[in-house]
Every structure is written in C-alpha cells, then in structure tokens.
C-alpha positions as CSV (number, residue, x, y, z in Angstrom):
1,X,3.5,25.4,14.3
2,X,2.8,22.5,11.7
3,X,1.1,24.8,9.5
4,X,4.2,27.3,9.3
5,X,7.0,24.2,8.8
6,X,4.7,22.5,5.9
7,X,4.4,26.3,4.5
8,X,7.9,26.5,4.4
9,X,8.6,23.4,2.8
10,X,6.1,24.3,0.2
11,X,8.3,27.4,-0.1
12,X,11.7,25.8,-0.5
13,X,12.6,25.2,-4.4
14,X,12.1,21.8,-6.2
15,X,15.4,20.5,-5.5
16,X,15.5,21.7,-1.6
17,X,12.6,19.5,-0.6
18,X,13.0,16.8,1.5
19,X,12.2,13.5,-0.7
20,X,9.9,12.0,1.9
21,X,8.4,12.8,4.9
22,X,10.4,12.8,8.1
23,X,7.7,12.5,11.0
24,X,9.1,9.6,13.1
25,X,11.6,9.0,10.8
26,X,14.9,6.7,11.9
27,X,16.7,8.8,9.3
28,X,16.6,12.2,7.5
29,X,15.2,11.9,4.1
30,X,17.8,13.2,1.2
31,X,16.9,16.4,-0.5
32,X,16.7,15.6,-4.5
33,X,19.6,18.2,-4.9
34,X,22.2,15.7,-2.1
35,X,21.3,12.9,-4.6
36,X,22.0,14.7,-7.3
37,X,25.3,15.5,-6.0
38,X,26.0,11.6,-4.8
39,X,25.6,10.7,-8.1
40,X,27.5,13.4,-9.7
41,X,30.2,12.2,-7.9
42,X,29.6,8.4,-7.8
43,X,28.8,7.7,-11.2
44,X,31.8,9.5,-12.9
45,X,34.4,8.0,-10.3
46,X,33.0,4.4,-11.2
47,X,32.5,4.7,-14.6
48,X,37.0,6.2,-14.8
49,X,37.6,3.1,-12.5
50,X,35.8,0.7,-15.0
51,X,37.5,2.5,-18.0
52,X,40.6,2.0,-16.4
53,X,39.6,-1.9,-15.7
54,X,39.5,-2.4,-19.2
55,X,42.6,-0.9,-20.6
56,X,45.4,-3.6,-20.2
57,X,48.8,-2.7,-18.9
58,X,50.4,-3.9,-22.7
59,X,48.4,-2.1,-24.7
60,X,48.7,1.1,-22.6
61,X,52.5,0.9,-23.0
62,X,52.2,-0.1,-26.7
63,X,49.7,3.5,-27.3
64,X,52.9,5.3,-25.3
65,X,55.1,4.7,-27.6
C-alpha cells in the first residue's frame, strides 16, 4: 500500500507534489503549484495597494486635469 501511494507521488508532475511529507502531519503540506497561485495573487494585490499608498490625493487630481 505504501509502495503504490509513494509510486504515485513519484508519478504526479513537479508542481503537483506535495512540498513535504505528510505522515503525522497537523496540516497538509501545500503543493508548489497552491503557492504559486498564493503568490500570484498576493503579491500583485499588495504591490496595487502600495502603489496606490503612494500616489497623494492632490497630485492624482492635479494629473486629471
């Protein structure tokens, strides 16, 4: 039974493997392609929030115009 689940991980592409192993694990490990995706989507929302931080209210109106 072991033997068949670690041959099928082996199977799996790169990005489908589990990061660590789970044996008596408190959590599931992350696959590399879920943290690829959290950061896709993390990083870009942060990086429009900070962007948006640093343009001032008085200079956005002034660029309107």
């Amino acid at each position: 039974m072991e033997e068949g689940h670690g041959l099928a991980e082996l199977a799996k592409p790169m990005y489908d493997k589990k990061m660590w192993d789970d044996n008596g694990a408190l959590i599931q490990p992350p696959t590399f392609r879920a943290v690829a995706d959290i950061v896709l989507v993390v990083v870009p929302a942060l990086l429009l929030f900070l962007f948006k931080l640093s343009i001032h209210p008085t200079e956005h109106k002034q660029a309107n115009q």
